[in-house]
C-alpha positions, -999 to 999 in steps of 0.1 A, spaced: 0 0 0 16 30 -11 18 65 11 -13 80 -8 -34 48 -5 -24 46 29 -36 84 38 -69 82 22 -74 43 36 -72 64 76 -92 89 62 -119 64 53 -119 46 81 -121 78 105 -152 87 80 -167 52 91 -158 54 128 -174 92 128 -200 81 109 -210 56 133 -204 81 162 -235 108 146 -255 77 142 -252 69 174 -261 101 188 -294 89 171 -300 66 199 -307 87 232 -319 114 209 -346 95 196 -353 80 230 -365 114 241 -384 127 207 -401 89 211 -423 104 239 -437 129 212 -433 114 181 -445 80 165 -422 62 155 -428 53 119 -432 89 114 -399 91 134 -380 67 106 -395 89 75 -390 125 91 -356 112 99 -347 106 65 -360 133 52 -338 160 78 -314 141 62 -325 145 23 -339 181 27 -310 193 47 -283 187 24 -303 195 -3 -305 232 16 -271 230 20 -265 222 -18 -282 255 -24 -259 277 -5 -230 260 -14 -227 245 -47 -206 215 -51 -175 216 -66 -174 179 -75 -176 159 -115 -189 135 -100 -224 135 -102 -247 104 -113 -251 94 -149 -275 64 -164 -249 37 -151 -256 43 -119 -296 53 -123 -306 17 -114 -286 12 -87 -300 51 -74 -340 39 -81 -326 -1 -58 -313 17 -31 -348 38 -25 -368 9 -31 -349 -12 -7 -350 12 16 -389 17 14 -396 -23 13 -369 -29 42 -385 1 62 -421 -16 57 -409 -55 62 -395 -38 94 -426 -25 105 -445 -56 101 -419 -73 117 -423 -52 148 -459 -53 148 -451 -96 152 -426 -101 176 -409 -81 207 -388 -58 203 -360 -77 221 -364 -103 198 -362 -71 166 -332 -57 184 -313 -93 181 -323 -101 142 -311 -64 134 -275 -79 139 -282 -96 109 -276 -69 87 -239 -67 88 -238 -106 75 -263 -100 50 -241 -71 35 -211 -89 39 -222 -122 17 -243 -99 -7 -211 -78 -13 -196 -112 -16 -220 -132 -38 -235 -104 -57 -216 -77 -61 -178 -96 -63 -163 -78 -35 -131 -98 -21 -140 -111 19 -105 -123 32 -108 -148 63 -95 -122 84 -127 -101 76 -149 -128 77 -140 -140 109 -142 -105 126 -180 -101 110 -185 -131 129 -173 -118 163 -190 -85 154 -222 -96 152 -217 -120 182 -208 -94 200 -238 -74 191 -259 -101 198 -247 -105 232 -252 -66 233 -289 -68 225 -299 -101 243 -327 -97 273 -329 -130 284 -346 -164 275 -374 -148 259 -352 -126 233 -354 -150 208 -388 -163 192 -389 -172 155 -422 -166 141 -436 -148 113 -426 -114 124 -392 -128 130 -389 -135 92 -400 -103 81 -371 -86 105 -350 -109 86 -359 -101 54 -357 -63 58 -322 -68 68 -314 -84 38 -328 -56 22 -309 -32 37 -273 -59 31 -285 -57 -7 -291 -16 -8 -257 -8 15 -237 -25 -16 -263 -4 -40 -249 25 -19 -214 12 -24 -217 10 -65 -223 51 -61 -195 54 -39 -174 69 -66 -197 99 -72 -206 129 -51 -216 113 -19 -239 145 -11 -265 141 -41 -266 102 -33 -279 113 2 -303 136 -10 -318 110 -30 -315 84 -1 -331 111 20 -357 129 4 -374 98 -14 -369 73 12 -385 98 35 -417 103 16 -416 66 13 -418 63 50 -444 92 55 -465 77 32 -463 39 52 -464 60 89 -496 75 72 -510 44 65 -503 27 95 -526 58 112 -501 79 126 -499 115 124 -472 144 126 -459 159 160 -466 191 170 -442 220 153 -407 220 176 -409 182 176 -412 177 140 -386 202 133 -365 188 165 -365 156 145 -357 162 113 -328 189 126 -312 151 144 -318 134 108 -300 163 90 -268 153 114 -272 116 120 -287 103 89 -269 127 62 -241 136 75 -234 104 86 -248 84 56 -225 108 34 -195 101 57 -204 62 52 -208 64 14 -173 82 11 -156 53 35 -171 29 11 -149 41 -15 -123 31 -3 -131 5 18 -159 -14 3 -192 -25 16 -179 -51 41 -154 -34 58 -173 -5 63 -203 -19 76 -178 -39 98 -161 -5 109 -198 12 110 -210 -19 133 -190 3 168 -222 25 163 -242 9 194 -214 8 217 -213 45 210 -246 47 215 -245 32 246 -217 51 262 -237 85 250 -266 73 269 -243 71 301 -233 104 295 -265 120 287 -291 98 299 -272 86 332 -275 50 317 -254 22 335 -247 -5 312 -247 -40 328 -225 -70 321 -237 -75 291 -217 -39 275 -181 -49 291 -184 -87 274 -197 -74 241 -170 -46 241 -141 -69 243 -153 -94 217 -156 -59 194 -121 -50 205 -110 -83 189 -128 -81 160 -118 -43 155 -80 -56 159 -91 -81 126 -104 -56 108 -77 -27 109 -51 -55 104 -68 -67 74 -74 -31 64 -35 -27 69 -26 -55 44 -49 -50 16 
């Protein structure tokens, strides 16, 4: 790896690891919007903060980029927004089936159905070093999320979890086939249609928008952890690829979790310290890997 490679290779994986941080501030954020906001109308006004907010900054501040999207990458724009609707609705479902423990746990899946989508589908290289810390990443996130016995049910709405993960495995590498072009205008688009998509479901489902300073509260905290974050991850996938970055990405709910101690006074339990060293290993994997490609 030469010196040039080598800069931009730290610079995508502080992009990944920063990315994962605004997500994360996501978590205790929402927690306190949840008690004034629905939360399917909390997923679509999300991504649209994100989509209308760099669309506002676009305005002020034209970009100076070449790269913007042609034909080629048209279909993979129009998958990535359908994905993204279809996961958001299987999700839905999903949660309207099974607990939410048992939601948090299949979420992990995610990361694995990236990984062998980028593998299967898209050709991206998976060494055994990479492989073996997606494993250990989404153990450890699994012991993360597990509440007991009862976390685990499979059942229909266990399926449907499943399935919008491998929705969103299938539109991350979609995302990653963009990477190359101006990683503001692929948010936008991610944003602003994915958000009506979700409005339109939230509708559907019967819910209705907040009052004024909620709704705006909201899509203010989708503007910084959905698009500045989502650009941050699309530009790490250019040089990283759609596996490693979703493995580097995957830290997001141990940031989460140490922002809730901080702002929320949360105390994690055993659960944090054990899922924290198996990440440690697995992060060790994946920045030696990174080291050697």
């Amino acid at each position: 790896m030469n010196h040039l490679s080598f800069n931009k290779t730290k610079i995508a994986i502080l992009s990944a690891l920063f990315s994962a941080i605004l997500y994360a501030l996501c978590v205790p954020c929402a927690k306190i919007l949840g008690k004034h906001v629905e939360s399917a109308i909390m997923g679509g006004l999300l991504y649209l903060g994100a989509g209308s907010g760099l669309l506002l900054t676009a305005l002020f501040k034209k970009s100076k980029s070449n790269l913007s999207l042609t034909k080629t990458e048209a279909p993979y724009a129009v998958a990535m927004v359908l994905l993204d609707i279809t996961a958001i609705i299987l999700l839905m479902l999903g949660v309207s089936r099974t607990s939410g423990a048992n939601v948090a746990l299949l979420g992990n899946f995610e990361l694995v159905a990236t990984s062998v989508a980028a593998f299967a589908f898209f050709k991206e290289f998976v060494s055994i070093r990479l492989f073996c810390a997606i494993i250990l990443i989404t153990l450890a996130s699994i012991v993360l999320s597990f509440e007991g016995a009862g976390s685990f049910i499979f059942n229909a709405g266990s399926i449907l979890v499943l399935l919008s993960c491998v929705c969103w495995g299938i539109e991350n590498n979609c995302t990653r086939m963009m990477s190359s072009k101006d990683t503001r205008q692929i948010t936008i688009i991610k944003g602003c249609f994915s958000g009506a998509g979700g409005l339109i479901i939230a509708f559907l489902l019967g819910e209705s928008l907040p009052q004024i300073k909620w709704l705006i509260l909201t899509l203010i905290l989708g503007f910084v952890s959905y698009g500045i974050s989502v650009s941050l991850y699309i530009y790490a996938q250019r040089f990283l690829g759609a596996a490693k970055t979703g493995a580097f990405y995957s830290v997001a709910p141990f940031f989460g979790v140490l922002i809730s101690m901080i702002f929320l006074g949360e105390r994690p339990d055993m659960r944090f310290y054990i899922s924290l060293l198996i990440m440690l290993a697995a992060s060790i994997l994946v920045v030696r890997d990174t080291q050697n490609s």
